[in-house]
FIVO-860742 format. One record per atom (N, C-alpha, C): residue in three letters; x, y, z; residue number from 1; atom name. Coordinates in steps of 0.2 Angstrom, whole numbers. Example, Ala and Ser with C-alpha at 12.3 -4.5 7.8 and 13.67 -1.06 7.14 Angstrom:
ALA	66	-28	39	1	N
ALA	62	-22	39	1	CA
ALA	66	-16	39	1	C
SER	64	-11	35	2	N
SER	68	-5	36	2	CA
SER	64	0	39	2	C
END
This chain:
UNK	-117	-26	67	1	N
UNK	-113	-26	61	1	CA
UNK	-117	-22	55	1	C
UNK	-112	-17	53	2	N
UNK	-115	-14	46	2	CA
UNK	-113	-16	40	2	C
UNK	-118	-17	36	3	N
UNK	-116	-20	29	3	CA
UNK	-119	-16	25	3	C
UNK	-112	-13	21	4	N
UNK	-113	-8	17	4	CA
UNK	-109	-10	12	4	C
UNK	-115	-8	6	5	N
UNK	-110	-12	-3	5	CA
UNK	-109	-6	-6	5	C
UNK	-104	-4	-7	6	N
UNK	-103	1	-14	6	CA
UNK	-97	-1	-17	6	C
UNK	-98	2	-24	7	N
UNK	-94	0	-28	7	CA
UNK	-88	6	-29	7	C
UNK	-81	3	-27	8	N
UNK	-75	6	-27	8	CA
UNK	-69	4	-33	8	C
UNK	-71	8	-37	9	N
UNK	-66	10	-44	9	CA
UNK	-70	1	-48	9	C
UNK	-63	-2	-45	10	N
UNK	-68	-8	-50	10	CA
UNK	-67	-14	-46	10	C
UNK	-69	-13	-39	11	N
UNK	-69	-18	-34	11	CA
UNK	-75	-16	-29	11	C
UNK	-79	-22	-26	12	N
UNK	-84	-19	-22	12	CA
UNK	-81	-19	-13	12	C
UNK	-83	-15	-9	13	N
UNK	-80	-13	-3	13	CA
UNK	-88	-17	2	13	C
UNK	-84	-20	5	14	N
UNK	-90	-21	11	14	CA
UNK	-90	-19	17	14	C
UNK	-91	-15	20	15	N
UNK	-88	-12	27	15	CA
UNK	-92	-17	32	15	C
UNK	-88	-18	39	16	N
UNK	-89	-23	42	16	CA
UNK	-90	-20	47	16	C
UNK	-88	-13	48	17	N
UNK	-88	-8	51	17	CA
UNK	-88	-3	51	17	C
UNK	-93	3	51	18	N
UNK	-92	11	50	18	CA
UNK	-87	15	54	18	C
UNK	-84	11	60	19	N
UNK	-81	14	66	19	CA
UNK	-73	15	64	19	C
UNK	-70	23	65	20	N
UNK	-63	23	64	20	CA
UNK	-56	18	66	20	C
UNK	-52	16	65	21	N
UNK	-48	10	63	21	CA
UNK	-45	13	73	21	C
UNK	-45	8	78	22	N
UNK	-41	8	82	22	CA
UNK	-37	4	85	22	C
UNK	-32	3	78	23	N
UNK	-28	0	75	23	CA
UNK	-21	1	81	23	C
UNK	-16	-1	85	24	N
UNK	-12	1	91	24	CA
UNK	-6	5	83	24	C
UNK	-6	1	79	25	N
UNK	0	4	75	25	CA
UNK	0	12	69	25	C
UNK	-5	14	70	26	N
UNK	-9	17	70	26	CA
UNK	-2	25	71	26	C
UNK	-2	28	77	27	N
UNK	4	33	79	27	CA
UNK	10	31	75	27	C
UNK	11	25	74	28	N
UNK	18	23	72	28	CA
UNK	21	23	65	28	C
UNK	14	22	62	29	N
UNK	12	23	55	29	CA
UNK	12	32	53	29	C
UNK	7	34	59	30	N
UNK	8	42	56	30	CA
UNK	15	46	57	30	C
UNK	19	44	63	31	N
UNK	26	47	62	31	CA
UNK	30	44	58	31	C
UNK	29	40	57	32	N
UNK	33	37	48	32	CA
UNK	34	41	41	32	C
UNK	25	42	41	33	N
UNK	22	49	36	33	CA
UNK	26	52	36	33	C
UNK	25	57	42	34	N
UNK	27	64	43	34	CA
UNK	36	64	43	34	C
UNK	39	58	42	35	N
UNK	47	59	40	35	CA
UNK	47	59	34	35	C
UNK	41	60	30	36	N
UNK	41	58	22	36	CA
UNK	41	63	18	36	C
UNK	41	69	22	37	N
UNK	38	77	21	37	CA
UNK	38	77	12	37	C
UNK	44	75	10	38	N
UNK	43	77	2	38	CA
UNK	38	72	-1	38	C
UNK	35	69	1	39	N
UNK	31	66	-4	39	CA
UNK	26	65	-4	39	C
UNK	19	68	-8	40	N
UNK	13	69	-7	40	CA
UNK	9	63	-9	40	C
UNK	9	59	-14	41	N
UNK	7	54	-16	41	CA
UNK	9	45	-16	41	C
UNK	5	44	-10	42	N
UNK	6	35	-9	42	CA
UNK	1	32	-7	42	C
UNK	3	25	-5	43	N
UNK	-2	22	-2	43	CA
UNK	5	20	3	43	C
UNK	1	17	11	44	N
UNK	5	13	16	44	CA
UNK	0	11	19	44	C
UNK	5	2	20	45	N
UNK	0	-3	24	45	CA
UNK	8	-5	30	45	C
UNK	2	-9	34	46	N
UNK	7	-12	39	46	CA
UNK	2	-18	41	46	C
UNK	3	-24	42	47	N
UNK	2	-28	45	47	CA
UNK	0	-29	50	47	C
UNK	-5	-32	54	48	N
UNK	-9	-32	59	48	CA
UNK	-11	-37	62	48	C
UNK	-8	-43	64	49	N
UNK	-12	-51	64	49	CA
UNK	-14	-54	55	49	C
UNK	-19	-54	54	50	N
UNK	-24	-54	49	50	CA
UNK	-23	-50	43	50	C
UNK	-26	-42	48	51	N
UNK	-27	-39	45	51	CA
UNK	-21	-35	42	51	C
UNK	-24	-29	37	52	N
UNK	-21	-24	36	52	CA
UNK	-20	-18	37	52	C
UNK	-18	-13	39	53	N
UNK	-17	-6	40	53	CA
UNK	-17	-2	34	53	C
UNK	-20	1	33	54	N
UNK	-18	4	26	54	CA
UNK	-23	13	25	54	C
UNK	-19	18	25	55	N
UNK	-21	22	23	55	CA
UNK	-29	23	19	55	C
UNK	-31	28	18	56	N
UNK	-39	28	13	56	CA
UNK	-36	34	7	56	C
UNK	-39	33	2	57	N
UNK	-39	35	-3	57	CA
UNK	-40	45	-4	57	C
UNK	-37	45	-6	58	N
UNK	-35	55	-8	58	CA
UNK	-34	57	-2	58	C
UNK	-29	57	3	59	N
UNK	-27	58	9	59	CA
UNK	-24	63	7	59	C
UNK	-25	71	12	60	N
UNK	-20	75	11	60	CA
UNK	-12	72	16	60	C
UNK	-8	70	13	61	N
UNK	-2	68	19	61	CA
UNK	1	75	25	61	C
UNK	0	79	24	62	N
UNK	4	85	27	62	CA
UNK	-3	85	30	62	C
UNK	-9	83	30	63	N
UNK	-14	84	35	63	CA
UNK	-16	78	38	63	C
UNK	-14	71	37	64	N
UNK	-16	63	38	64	CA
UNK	-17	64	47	64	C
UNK	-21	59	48	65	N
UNK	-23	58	57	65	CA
UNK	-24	52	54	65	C
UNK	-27	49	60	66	N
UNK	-29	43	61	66	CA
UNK	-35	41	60	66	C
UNK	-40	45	58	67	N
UNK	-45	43	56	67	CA
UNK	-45	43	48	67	C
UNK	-40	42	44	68	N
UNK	-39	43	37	68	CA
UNK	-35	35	36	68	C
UNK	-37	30	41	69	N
UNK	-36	23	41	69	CA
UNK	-39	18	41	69	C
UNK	-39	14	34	70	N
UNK	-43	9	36	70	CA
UNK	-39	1	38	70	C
UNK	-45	-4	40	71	N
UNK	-43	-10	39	71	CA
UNK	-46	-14	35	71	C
UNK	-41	-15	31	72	N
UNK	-43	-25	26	72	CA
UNK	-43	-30	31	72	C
UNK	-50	-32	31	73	N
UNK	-52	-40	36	73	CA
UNK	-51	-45	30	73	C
UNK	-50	-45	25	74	N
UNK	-51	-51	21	74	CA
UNK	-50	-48	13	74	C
UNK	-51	-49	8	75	N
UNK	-48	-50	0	75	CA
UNK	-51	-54	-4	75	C
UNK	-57	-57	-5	76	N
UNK	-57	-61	-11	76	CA
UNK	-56	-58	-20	76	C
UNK	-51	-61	-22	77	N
UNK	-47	-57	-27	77	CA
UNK	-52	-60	-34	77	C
UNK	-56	-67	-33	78	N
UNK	-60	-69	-38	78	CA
UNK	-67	-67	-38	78	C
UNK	-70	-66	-34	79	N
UNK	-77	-61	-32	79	CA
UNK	-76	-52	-33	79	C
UNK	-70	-52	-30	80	N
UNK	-67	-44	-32	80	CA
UNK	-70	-39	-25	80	C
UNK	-73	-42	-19	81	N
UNK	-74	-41	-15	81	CA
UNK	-69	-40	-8	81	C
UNK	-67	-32	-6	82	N
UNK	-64	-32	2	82	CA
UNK	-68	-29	7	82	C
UNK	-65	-33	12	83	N
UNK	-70	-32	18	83	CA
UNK	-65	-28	23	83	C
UNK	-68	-21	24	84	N
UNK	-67	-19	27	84	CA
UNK	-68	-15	35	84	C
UNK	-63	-11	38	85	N
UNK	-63	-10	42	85	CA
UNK	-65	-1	44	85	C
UNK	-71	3	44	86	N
UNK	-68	13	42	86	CA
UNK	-71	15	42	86	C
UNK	-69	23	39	87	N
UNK	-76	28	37	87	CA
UNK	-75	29	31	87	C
UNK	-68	28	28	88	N
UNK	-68	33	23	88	CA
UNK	-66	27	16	88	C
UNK	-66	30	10	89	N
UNK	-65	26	6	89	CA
UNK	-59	22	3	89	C
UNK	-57	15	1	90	N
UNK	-51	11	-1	90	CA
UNK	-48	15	-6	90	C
UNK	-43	14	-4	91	N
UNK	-38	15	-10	91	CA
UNK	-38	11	-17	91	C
UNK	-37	10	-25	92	N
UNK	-36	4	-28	92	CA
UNK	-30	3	-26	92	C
UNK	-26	1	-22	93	N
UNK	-18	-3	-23	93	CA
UNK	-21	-5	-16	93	C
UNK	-27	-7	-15	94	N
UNK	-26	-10	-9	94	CA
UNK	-25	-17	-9	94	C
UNK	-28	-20	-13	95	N
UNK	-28	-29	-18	95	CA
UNK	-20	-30	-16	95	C
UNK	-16	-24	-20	96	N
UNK	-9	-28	-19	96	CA
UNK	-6	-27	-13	96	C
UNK	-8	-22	-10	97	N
UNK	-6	-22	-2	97	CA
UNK	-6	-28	1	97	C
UNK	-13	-31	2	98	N
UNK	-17	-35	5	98	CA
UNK	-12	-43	0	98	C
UNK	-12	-42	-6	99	N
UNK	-7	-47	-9	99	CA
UNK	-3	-50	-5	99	C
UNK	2	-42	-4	100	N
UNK	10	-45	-1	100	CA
UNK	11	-46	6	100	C
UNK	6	-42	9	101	N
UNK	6	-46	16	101	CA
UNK	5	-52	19	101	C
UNK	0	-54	13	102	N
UNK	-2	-63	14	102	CA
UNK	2	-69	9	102	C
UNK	4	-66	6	103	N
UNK	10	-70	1	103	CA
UNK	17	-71	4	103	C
UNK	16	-67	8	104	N
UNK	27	-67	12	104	CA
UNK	25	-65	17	104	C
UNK	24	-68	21	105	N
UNK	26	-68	30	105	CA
UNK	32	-66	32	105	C
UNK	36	-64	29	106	N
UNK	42	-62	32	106	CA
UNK	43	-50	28	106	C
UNK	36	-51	27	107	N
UNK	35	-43	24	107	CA
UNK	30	-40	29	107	C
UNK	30	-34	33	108	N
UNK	25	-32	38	108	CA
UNK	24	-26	34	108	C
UNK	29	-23	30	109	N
UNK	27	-13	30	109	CA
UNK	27	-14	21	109	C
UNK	23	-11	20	110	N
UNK	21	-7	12	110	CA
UNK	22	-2	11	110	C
UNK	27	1	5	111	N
UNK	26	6	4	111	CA
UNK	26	9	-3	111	C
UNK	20	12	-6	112	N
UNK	21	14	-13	112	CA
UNK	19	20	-15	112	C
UNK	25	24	-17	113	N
UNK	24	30	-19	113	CA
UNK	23	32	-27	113	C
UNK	18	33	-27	114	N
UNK	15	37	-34	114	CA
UNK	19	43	-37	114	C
UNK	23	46	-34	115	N
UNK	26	52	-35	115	CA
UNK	30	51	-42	115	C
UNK	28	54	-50	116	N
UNK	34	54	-54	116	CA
UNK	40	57	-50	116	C
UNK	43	62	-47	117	N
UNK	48	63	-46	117	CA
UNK	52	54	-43	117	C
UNK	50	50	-41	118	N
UNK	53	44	-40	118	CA
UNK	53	40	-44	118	C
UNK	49	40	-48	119	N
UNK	49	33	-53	119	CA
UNK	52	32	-61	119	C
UNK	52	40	-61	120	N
UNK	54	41	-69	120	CA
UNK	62	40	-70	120	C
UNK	66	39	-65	121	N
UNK	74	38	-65	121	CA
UNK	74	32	-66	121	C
UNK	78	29	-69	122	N
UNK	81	22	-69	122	CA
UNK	87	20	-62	122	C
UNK	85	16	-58	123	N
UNK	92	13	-54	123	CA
UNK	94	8	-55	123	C
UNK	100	7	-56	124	N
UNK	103	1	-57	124	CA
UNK	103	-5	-52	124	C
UNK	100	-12	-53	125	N
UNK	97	-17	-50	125	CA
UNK	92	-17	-47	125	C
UNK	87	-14	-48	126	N
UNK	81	-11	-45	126	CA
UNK	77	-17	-52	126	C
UNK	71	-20	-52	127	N
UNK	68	-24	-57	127	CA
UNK	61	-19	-60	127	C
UNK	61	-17	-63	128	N
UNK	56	-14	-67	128	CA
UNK	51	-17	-70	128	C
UNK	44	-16	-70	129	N
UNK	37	-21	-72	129	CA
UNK	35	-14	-77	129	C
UNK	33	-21	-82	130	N
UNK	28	-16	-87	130	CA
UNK	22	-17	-82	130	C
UNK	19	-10	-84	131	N
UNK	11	-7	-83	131	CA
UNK	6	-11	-89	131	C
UNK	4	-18	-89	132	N
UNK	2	-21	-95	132	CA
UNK	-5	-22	-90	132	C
UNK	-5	-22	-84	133	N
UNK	-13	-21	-83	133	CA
UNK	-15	-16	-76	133	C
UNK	-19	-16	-73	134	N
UNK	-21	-11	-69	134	CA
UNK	-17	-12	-64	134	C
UNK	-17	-9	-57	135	N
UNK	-13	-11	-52	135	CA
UNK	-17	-17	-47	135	C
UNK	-24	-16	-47	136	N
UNK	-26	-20	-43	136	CA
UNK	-27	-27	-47	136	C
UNK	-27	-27	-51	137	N
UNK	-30	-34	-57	137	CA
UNK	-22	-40	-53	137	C
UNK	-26	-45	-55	138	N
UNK	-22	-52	-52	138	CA
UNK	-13	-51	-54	138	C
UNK	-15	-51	-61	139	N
UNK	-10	-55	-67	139	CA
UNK	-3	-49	-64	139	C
UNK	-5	-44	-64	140	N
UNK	-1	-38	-63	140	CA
UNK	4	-37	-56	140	C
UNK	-2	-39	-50	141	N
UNK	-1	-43	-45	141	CA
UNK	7	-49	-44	141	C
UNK	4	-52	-48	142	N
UNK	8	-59	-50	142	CA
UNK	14	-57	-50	142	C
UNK	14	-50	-55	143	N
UNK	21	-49	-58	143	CA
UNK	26	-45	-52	143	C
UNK	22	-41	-49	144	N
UNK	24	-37	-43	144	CA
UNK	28	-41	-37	144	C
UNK	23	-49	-37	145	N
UNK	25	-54	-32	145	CA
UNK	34	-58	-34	145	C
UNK	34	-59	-40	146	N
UNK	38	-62	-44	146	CA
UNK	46	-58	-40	146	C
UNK	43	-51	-45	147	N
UNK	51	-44	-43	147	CA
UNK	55	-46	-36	147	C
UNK	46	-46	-33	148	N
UNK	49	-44	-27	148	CA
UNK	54	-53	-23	148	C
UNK	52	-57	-26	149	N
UNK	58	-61	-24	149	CA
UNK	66	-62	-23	149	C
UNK	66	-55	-28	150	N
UNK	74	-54	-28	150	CA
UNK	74	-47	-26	150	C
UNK	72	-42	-25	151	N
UNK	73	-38	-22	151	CA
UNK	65	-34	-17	151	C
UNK	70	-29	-15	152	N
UNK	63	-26	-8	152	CA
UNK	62	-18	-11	152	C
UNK	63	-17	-18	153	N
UNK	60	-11	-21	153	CA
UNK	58	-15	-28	153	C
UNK	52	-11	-29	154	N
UNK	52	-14	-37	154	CA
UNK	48	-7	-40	154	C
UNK	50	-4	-46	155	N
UNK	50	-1	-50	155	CA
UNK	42	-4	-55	155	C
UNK	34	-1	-53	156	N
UNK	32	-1	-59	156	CA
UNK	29	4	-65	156	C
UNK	33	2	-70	157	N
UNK	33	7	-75	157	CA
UNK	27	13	-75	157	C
UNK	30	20	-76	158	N
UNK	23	24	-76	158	CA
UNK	17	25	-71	158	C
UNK	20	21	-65	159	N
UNK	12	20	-58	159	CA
UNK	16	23	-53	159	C
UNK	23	19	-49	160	N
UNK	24	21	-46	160	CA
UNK	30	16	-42	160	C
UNK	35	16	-39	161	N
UNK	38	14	-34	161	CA
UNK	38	9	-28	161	C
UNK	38	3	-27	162	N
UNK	35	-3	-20	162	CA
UNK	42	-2	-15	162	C
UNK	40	-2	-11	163	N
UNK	45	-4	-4	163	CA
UNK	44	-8	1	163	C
UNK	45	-13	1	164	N
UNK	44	-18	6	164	CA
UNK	48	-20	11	164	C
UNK	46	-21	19	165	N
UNK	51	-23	23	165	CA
UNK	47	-28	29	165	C
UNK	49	-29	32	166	N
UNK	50	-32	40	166	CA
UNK	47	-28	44	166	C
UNK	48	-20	44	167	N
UNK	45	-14	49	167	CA
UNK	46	-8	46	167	C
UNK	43	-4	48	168	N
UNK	44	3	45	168	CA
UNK	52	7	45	168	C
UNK	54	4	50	169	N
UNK	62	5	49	169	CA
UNK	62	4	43	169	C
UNK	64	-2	41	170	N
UNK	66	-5	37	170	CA
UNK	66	-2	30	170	C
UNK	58	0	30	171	N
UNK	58	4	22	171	CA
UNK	59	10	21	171	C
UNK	58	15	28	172	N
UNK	62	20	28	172	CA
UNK	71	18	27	172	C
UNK	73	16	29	173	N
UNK	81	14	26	173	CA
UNK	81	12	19	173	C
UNK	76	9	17	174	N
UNK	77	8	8	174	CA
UNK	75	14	5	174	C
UNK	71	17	7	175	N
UNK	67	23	2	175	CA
UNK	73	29	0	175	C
UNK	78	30	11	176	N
UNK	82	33	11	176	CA
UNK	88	34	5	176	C
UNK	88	29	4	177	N
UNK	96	24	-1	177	CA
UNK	93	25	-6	177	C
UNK	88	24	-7	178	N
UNK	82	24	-15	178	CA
UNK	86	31	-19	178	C
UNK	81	36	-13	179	N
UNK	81	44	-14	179	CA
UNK	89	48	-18	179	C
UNK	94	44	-12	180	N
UNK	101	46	-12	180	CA
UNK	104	44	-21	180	C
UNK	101	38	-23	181	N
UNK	102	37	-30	181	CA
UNK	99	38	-33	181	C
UNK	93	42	-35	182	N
UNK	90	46	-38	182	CA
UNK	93	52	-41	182	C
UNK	96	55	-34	183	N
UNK	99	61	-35	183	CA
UNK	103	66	-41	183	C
END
């Protein structure tokens, strides 16, 4: 086991292991990507027992493999410490990832796109969160958990866009429907 401490943005990363994520959901997650052609900036997780699937930070997406994935083995959100799975470095939206997956069992797929082309429109019934603290911090968190009780898109101001589902279907069909109202 390798134990490695650095400090990532303003949470510290423990890797549990330096070895690429050979995670099975892994292909299913990258053909997902690649239907996403127009959009170059997100994060996406998936569910995995426990853990989490989730992307590594400054991924070119028109270049993404498999070795551009980590895993979250755990979250302690008052220490500020995740333990991970990889080689390369966390994302910050990973705290909320790692959030929703263990806050609602009935949520497997992640999806949040940073893109202004998607955020700065207003949709109608879609719940919108002030940007009053960072993405990874609790309180912020909190308010994301809240939204999503009543809906499976949430709108946060100025950051970026949440889609949450059951499976990658699922938020591929909302993102789809999202888009068309955008238009």
């Amino acid at each position: 086991m390798i134990d490695i401490f650095h400090n990532t943005q303003t949470f510290q990363s423990l890797y549990v292991s330096k070895e690429h994520s050979s995670c099975p959901l892994v292909p299913d997650v990258l053909s997902f990507i690649k239907k996403l052609d127009s959009v170059n900036d997100l994060t996406i997780s998936h569910r995995f027992g426990r853990r989490v699937l989730i992307n590594s930070k400054e991924v070119d997406f028109k270049k993404i493999n498999k070795e551009n994935f980590l895993e979250i083995v755990d979250y302690d959100p008052f220490k500020k410490i995740i333990l991970l799975m990889g080689v390369e470095d966390v994302c910050i939206e990973s705290p909320l990832h790692w959030y929703i997956h263990h806050a609602r069992e009935d949520i497997n797929a992640v999806l949040f796109i940073k893109d202004k082309n998607y955020f700065e429109k207003k949709v109608d019934k879609i719940p919108i969160i002030d940007n009053k603290y960072p993405i990874w911090v609790v309180e912020q968190i909190k308010e994301v958990l809240g939204a999503l009780r009543n809906s499976k898109i949430v709108i946060i101001k100025d950051v970026g866009v949440l889609f949450v589902g059951n499976s990658l279907k699922d938020i591929g069909e909302q993102f789809s429907k999202y888009k068309e109202k955008i238009k």
